[in-house]
FIDRENPA-539200 format. One record per residue (C-alpha): x, y, z; residue number from 1. Coordinates in nm, 4 decimals. Layout:
N
- X	Y	Z	NUM;
...
//
This chain:
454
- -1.1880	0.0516	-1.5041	1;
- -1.5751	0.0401	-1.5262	2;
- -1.5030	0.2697	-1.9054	3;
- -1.3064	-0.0142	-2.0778	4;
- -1.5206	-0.2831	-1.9297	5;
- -1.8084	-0.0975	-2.1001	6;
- -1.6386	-0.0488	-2.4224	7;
- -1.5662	-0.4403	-2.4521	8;
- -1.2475	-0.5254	-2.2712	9;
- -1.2624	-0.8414	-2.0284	10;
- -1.1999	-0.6992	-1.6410	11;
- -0.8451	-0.8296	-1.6401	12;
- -0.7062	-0.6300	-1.8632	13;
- -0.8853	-0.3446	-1.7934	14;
- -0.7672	-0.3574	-1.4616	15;
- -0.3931	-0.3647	-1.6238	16;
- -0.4656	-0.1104	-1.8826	17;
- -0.5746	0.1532	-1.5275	18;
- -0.2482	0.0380	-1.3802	19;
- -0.0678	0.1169	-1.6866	20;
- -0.2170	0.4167	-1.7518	21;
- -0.1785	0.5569	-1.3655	22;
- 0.1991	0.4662	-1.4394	23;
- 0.2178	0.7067	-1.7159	24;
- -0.0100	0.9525	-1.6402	25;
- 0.1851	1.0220	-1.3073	26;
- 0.5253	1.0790	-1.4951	27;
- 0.3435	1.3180	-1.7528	28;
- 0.1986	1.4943	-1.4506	29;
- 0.4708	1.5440	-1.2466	30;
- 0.6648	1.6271	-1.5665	31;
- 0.4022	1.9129	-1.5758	32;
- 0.4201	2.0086	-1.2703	33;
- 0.7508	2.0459	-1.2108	34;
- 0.7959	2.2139	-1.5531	35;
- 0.5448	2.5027	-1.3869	36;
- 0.8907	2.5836	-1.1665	37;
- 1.1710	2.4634	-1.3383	38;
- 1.3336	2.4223	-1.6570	39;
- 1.2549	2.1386	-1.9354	40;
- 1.6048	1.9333	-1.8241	41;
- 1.5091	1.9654	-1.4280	42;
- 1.1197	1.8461	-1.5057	43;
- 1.2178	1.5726	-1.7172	44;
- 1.4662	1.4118	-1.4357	45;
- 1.1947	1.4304	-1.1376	46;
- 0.9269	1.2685	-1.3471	47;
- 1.1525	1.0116	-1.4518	48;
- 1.2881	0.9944	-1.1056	49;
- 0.9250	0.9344	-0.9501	50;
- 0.7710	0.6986	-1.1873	51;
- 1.0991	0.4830	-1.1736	52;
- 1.1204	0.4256	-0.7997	53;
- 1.1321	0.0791	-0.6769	54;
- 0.8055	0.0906	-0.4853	55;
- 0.5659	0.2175	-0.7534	56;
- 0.7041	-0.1228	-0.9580	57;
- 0.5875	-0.2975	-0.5932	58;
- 0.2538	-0.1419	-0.6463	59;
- 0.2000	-0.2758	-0.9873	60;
- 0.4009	-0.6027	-1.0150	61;
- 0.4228	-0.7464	-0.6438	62;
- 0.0854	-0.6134	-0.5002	63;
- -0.1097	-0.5124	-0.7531	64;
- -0.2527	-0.2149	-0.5466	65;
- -0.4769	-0.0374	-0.7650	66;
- -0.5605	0.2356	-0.5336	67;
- -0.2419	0.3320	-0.4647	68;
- -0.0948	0.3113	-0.7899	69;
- -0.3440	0.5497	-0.8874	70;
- -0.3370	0.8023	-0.6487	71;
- 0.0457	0.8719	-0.7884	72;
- -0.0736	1.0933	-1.0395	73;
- -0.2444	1.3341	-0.7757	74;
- 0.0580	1.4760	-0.5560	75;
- 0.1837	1.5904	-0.8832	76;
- -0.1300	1.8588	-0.9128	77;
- -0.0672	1.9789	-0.5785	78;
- 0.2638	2.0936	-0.7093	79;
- 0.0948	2.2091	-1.0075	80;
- -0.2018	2.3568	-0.8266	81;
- 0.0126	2.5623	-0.5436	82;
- 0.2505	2.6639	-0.8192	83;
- -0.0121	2.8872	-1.0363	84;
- -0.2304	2.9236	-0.6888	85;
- -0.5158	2.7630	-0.8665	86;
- -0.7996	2.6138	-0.7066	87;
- -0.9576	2.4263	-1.0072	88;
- -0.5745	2.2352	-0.9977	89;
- -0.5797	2.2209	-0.6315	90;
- -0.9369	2.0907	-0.6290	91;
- -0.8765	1.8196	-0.8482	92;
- -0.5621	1.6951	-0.6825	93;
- -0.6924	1.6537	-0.3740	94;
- -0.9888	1.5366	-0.4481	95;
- -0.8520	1.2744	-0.6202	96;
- -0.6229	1.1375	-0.3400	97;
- -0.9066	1.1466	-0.0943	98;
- -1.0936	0.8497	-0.3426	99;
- -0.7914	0.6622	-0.3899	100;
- -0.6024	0.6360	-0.1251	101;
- -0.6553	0.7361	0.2671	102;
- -0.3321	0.7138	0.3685	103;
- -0.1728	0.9187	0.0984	104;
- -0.4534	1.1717	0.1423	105;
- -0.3629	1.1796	0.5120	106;
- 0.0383	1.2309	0.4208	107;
- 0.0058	1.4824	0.1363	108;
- -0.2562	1.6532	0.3954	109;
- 0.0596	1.7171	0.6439	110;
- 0.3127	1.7575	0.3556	111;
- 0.1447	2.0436	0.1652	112;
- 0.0215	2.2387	0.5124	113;
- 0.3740	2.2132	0.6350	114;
- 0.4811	2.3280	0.2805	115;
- 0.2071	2.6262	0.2475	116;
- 0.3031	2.7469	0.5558	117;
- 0.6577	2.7011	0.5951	118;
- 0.7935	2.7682	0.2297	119;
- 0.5815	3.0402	0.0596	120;
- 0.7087	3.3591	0.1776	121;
- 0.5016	3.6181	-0.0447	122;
- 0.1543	3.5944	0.1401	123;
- 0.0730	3.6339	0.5200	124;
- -0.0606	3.3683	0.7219	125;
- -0.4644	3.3997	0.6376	126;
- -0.3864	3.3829	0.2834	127;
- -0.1695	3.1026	0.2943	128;
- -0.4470	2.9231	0.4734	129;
- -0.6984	3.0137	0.2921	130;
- -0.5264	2.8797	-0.0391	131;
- -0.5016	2.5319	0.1220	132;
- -0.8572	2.5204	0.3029	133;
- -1.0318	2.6584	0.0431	134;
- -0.9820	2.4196	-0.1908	135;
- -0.9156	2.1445	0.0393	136;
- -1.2775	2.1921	0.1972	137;
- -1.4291	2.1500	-0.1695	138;
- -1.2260	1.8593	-0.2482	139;
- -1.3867	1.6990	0.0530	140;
- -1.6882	1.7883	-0.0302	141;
- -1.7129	1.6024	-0.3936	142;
- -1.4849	1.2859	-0.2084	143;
- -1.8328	1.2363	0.0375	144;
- -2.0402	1.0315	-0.1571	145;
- -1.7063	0.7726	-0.1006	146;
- -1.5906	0.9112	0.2275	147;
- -1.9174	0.9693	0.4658	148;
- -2.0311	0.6042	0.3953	149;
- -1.6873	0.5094	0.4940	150;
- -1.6773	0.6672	0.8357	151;
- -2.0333	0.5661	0.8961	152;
- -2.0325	0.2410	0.7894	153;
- -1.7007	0.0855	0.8034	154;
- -1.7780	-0.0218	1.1593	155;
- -2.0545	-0.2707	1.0566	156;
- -1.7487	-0.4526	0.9081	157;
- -1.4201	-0.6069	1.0500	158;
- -1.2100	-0.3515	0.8905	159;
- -0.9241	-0.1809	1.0868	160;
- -0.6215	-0.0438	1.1074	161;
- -0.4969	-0.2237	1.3421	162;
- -0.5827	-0.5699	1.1452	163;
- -0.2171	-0.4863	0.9754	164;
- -0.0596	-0.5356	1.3157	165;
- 0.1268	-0.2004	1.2595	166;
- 0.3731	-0.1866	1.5152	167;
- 0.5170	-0.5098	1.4200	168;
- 0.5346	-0.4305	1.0575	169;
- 0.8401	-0.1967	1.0518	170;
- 1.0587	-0.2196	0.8251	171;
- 1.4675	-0.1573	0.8874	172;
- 1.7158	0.1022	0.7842	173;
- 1.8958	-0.1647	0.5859	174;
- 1.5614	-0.2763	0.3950	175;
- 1.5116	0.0768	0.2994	176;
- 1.8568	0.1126	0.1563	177;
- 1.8905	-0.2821	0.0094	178;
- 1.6236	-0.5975	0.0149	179;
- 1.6086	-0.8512	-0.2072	180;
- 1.3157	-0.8408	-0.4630	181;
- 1.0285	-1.0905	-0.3747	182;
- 0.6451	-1.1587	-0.4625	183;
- 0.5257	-1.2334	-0.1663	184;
- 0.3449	-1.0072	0.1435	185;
- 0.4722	-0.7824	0.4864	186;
- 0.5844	-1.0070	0.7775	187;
- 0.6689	-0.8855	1.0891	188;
- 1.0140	-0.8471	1.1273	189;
- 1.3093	-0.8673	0.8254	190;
- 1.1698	-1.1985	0.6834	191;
- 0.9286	-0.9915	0.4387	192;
- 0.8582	-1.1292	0.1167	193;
- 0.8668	-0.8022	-0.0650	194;
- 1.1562	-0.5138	-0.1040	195;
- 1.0477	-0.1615	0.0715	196;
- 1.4093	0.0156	-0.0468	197;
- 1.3628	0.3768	-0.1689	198;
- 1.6275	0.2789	-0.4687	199;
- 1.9756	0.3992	-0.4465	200;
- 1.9430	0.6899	-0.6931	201;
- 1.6663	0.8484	-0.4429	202;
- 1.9188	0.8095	-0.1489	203;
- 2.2334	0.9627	-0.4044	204;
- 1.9681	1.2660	-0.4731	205;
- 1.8416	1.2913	-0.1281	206;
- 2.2329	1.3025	0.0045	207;
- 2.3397	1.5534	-0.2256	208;
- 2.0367	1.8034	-0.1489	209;
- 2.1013	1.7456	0.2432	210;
- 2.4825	1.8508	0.1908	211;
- 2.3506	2.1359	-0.0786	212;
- 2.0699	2.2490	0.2137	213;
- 2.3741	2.2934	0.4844	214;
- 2.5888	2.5090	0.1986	215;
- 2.2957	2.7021	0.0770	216;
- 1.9999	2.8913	0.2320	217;
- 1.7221	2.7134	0.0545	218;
- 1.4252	2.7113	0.2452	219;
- 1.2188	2.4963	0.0008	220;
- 1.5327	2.2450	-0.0657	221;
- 1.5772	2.2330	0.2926	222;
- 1.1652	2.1691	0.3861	223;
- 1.1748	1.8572	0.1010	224;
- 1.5363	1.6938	0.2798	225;
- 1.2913	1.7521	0.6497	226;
- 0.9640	1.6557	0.4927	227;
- 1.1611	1.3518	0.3543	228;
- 1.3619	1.2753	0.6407	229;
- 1.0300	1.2611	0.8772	230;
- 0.8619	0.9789	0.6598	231;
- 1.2209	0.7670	0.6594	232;
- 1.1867	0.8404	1.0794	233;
- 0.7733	0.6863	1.0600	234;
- 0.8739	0.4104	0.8547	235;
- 1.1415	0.2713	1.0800	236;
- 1.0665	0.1284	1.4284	237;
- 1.2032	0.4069	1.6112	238;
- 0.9256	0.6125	1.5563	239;
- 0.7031	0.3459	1.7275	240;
- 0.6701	0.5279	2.0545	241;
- 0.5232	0.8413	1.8695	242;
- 0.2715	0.5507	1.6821	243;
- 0.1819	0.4527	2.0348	244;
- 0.1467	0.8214	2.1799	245;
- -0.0493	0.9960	1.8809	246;
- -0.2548	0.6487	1.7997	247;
- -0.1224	0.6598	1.4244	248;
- -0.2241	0.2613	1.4052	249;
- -0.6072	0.3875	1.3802	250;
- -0.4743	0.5871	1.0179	251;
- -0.1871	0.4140	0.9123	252;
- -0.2035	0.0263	0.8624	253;
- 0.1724	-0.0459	0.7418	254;
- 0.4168	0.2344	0.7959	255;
- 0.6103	0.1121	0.4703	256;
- 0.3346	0.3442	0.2937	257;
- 0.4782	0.6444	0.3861	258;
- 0.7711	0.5045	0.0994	259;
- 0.5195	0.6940	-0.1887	260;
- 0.6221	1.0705	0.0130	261;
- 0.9939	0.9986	0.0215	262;
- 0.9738	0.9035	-0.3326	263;
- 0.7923	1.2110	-0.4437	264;
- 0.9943	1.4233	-0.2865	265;
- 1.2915	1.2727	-0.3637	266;
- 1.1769	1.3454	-0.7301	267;
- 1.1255	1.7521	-0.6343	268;
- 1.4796	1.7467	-0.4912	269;
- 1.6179	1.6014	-0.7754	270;
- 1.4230	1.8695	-1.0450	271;
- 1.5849	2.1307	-0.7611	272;
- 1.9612	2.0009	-0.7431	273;
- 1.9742	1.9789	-1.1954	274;
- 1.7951	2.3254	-1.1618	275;
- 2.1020	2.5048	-0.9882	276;
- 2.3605	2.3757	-1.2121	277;
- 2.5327	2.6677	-1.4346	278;
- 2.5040	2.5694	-1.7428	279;
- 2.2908	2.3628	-1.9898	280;
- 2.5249	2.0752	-2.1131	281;
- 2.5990	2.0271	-1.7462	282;
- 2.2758	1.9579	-1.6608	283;
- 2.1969	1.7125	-2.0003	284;
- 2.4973	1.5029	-1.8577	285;
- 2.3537	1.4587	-1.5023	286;
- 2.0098	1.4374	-1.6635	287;
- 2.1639	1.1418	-1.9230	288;
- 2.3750	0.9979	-1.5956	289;
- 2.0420	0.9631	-1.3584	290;
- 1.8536	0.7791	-1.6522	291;
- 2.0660	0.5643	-1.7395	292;
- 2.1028	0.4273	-1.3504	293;
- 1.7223	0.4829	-1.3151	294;
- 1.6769	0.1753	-1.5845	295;
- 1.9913	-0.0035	-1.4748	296;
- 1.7967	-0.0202	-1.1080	297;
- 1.4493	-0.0810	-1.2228	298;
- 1.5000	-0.3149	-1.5435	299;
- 1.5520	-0.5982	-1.3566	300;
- 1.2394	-0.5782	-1.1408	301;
- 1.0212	-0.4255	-1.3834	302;
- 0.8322	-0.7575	-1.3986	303;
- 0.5750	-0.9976	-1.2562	304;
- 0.6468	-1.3398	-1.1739	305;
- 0.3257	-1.5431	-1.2169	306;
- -0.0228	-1.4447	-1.3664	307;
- -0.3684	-1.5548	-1.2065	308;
- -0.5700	-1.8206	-1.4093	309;
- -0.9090	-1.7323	-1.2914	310;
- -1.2132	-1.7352	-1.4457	311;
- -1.3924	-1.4188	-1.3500	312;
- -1.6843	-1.6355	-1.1711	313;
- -1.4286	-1.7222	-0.9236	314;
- -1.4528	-1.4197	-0.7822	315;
- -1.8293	-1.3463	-0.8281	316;
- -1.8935	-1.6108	-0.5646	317;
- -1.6870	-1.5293	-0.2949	318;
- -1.8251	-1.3490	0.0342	319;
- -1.5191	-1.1396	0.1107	320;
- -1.1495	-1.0257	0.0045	321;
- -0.8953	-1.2172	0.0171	322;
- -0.8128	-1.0796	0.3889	323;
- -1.1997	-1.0695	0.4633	324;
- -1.1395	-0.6884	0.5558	325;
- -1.4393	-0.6145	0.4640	326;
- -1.7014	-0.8625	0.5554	327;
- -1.9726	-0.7754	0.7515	328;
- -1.9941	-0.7878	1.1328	329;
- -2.2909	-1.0507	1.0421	330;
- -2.1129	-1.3124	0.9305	331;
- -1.8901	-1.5026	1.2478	332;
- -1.5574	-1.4810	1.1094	333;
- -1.3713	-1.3138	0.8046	334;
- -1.3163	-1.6320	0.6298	335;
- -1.3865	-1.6050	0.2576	336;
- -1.6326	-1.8808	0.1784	337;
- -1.6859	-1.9603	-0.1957	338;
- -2.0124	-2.1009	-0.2959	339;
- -2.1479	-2.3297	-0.6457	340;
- -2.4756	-2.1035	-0.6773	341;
- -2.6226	-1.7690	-0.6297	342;
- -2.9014	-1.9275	-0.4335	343;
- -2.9268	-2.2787	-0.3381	344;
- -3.1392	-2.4967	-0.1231	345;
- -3.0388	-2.5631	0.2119	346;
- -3.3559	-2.7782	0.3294	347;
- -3.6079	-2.9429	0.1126	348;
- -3.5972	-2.9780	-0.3015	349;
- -3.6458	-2.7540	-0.5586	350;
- -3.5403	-2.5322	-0.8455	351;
- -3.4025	-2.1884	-0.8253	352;
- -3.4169	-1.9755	-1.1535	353;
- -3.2515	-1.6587	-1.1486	354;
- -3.4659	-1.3857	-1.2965	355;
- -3.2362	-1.0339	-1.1939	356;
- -2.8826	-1.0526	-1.0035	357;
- -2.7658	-0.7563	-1.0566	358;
- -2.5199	-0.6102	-0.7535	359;
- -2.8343	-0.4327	-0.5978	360;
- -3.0890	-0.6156	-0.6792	361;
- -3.1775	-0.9926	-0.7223	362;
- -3.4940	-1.1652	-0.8089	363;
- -3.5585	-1.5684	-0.7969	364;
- -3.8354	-1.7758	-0.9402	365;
- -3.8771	-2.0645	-0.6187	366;
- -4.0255	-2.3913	-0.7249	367;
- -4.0266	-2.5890	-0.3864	368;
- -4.1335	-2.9389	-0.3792	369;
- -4.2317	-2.8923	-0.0085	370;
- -4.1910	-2.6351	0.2505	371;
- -3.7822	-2.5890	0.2535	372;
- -3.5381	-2.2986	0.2928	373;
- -3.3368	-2.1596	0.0681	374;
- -2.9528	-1.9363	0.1006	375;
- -2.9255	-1.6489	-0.1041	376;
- -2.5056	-1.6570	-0.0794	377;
- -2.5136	-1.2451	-0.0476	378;
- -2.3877	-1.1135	0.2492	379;
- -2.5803	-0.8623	0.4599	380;
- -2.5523	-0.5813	0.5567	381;
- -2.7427	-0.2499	0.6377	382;
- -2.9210	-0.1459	0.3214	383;
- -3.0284	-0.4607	0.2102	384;
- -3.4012	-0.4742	0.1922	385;
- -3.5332	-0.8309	0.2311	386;
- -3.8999	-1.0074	0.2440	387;
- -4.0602	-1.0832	0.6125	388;
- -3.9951	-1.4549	0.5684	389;
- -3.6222	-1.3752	0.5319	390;
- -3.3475	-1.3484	0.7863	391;
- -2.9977	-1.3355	0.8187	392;
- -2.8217	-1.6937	0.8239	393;
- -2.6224	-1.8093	1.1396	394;
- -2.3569	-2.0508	1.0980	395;
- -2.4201	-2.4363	1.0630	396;
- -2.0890	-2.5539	0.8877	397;
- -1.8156	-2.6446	1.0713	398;
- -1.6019	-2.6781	0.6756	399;
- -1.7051	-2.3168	0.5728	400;
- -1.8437	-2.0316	0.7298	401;
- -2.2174	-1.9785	0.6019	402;
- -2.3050	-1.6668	0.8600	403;
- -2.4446	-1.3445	0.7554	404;
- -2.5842	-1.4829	0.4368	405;
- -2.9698	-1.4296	0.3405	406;
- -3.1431	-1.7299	0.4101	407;
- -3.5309	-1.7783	0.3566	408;
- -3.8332	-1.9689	0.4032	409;
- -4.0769	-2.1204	0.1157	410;
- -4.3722	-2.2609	0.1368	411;
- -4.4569	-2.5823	-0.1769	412;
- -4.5136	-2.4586	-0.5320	413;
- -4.3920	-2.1080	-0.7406	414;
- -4.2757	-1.7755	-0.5775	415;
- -4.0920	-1.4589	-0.6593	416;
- -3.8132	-1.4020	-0.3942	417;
- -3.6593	-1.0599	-0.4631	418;
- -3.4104	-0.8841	-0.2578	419;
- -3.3015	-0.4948	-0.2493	420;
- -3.0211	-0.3128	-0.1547	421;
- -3.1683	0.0714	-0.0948	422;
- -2.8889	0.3181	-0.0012	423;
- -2.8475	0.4044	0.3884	424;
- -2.9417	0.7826	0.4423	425;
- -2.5957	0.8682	0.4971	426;
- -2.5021	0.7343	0.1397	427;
- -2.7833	1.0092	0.0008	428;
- -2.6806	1.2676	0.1873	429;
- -2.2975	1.2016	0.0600	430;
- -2.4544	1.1995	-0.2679	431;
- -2.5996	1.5127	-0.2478	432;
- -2.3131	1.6580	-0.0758	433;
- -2.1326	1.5571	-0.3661	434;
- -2.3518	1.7279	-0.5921	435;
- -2.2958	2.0690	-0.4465	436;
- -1.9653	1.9933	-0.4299	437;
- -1.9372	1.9606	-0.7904	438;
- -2.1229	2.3070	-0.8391	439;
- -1.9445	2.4487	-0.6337	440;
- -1.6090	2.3253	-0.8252	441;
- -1.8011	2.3853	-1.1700	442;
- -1.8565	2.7950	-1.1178	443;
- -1.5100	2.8264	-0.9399	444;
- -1.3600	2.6642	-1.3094	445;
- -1.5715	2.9159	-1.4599	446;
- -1.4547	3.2226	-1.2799	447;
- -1.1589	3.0907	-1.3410	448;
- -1.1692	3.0953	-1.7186	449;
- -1.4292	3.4076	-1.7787	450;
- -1.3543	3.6548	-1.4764	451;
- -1.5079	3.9356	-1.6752	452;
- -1.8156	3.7804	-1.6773	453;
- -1.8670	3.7651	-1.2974	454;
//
């Protein structure tokens, strides 16, 4: 998003423009993919089949979740990658769901092993391993400036899991096949205010390639109908004692997320079944047929119904997400708490002039008629380096919560108050992991492409 900001859009639509873009871009890659194995008429049906499923329009008009929106357009490369056995492809793919999405990383993880080992018949065992490892291992590798922070220091914050309430978020059979089309958020039980059905063209597909699996010894069609099956089982509450017994609630916060693998390989089955028609009219009708119903089911939802009118310092003054997820353990609760200024007097009289605020670094020019304090409305947390007359705020409002700020001490007259946030080692040693990660990915490209010179 950071690209168009730069080149002059607002962050609104830029935002839109990424979620647009991830929309498209997945169909063209799975289009691509797919087209790797089967014919034009086969390709053209799964993409269309995976970019109009009713949950990726949840994504974009209901939720608005850019992260997983995004990480559509990565499964696709798996497909690609596995197809050609290329690691570059490979590489990317996964690499890209591990910075978008966790849970998706964690699916397609399970999916492709099961897949690689299961499917492919041509290689033995070590080989088969070694084309998902390999890979895999450098993927992680350029995903640890993201992920090694995350596993270090998510636990200085409130985030969890198990925040989602997991095991009371199921949804039912009957929601997956048919519930009505809302705006609002998961509830526990069936009074949700959003739709988690797969779409009734993905269950006509996935039908069809179960009864074509039991006619026809098709170990690929058959893995997809499993694979698929298995995320329908974890979405619904009867797979709660297996949540319980392999402590899934510490990976997967709503099981409804496991929708984005039944609708990918929903799409695959549906590329397979046009595939193994006889003739090439036959499969233009059935390709014609499943559009046509694809835009009769997603026209009418293929919409928001209400647009935010924010300005964009509403949201530079808040202390946390809208969930407070993600505040720090400093502050007392995970209350959001919007503030008028930057940095503000909290004791005493003065002026504040702000000289740097920048997300890492502020500076502030203190005038103080007297000895005060003064509440610099950033909240802590390990890397921030602050002055010795500084400390971290405990709460004195009963209306808001003003914990885990930066508060700090001034003596009368003029001085500079500067605070600095300085990476945590583990950050820099992601980074540099990272780093080699990218070499590493940069000379496997260009074996890749100039062999003879190696």
């Amino acid at each position: 998003s950071e690209v168009f900001v730069r080149m002059g859009m607002t962050i609104f639509d830029s935002y839109k423009l990424v979620l647009a873009l991830s929309f498209v871009g997945s169909g063209l890659l799975m289009y691509l993919a797919l087209k790797a194995r089967f014919g034009m008429i086969a390709s053209y049906l799964g993409a269309v089949v995976y970019t109009l499923a009713p949950c990726r329009l949840l994504d974009i008009y209901v939720r608005g979740a850019l992260g997983e929106a995004v990480s559509f357009i990565f499964p696709p490369l798996l497909i690609w990658g596995f197809a050609k056995r290329s690691w570059p492809i490979l590489i990317l793919g996964w690499a890209g769901l591990f910075l978008t999405h966790p849970v998706a990383s964690a699916c397609f993880s399970a999916f492709f092993l099961g897949y690689i080992l299961l499917v492919s018949e041509r290689e033995s065992v070590m080989t088969k391993l070694k084309l998902f490892f390999g890979p895999y291992l450098v993927a992680l590798g350029i995903a640890a400036f993201n992920l090694l922070p995350t596993l270090a220091l998510t636990k200085y914050t409130y985030y969890s899991p198990t925040l989602s309430d997991t095991l009371d978020m199921f949804p039912t059979f009957s929601q997956l096949i048919h519930s009505p089309w809302g705006y609002g958020v998961s509830l526990p039980g069936q009074n949700d205010g959003m739709s988690f059905e797969i779409g009734y063209v993905q269950w006509i597909l996935l039908v069809i390639g179960l009864l074509a699996s039991l006619k026809v010894k098709a170990r690929e069609m058959r893995y997809l109908i499993g694979a698929c099956l298995v995320a329908i089982f974890f979405i619904m509450p009867i797979s709660m004692p297996v949540y319980k017994l392999l402590h899934l609630t510490a990976i997967i916060d709503f099981p409804w997320r496991l929708l984005m693998c039944t609708i990918f390989a929903t799409a695959w089955i549906g590329a397979q079944l046009i595939e193994q028609l006889p003739n090439r009219s036959l499969k233009k009708t059935f390709l014609i047929i499943g559009v046509v119903f694809l835009f009769v089911q997603t026209s009418p939802i293929s919409h928001t119904n209400d647009y935010w009118d924010r300005n964009l310092s509403w949201f530079a003054r808040e202390t946390g997400d809208s969930y407070g997820e993600y505040a720090p353990r400093t502050r007392v609760t995970r209350d959001s708490a919007p503030f008028g200024e930057r940095a503000e007097f909290v004791q005493g009289e003065g002026e504040i002039i702000s000289q740097i605020e920048k997300s890492n670094r502020q500076q502030y020019l203190v005038k103080s008629q007297g000895e005060g304090e003064i509440r610099i409305n950033t909240t802590y947390f390990p890397g921030w380096q602050i002055p010795p007359n500084c400390f971290v705020t405990k709460r004195t409002l009963s209306h808001i919560d003003d914990s885990g700020l930066i508060g700090c001490r001034v003596p009368s007259g003029e001085q500079i108050i500067e605070i600095q946030f300085v990476a945590p080692p583990v950050q820099r040693v992601g980074n540099l992991v990272t780093l080699a990660g990218i070499g590493v990915y940069l000379w496997i490209l260009f074996r890749s492409y100039y062999p003879h010179l190696m």
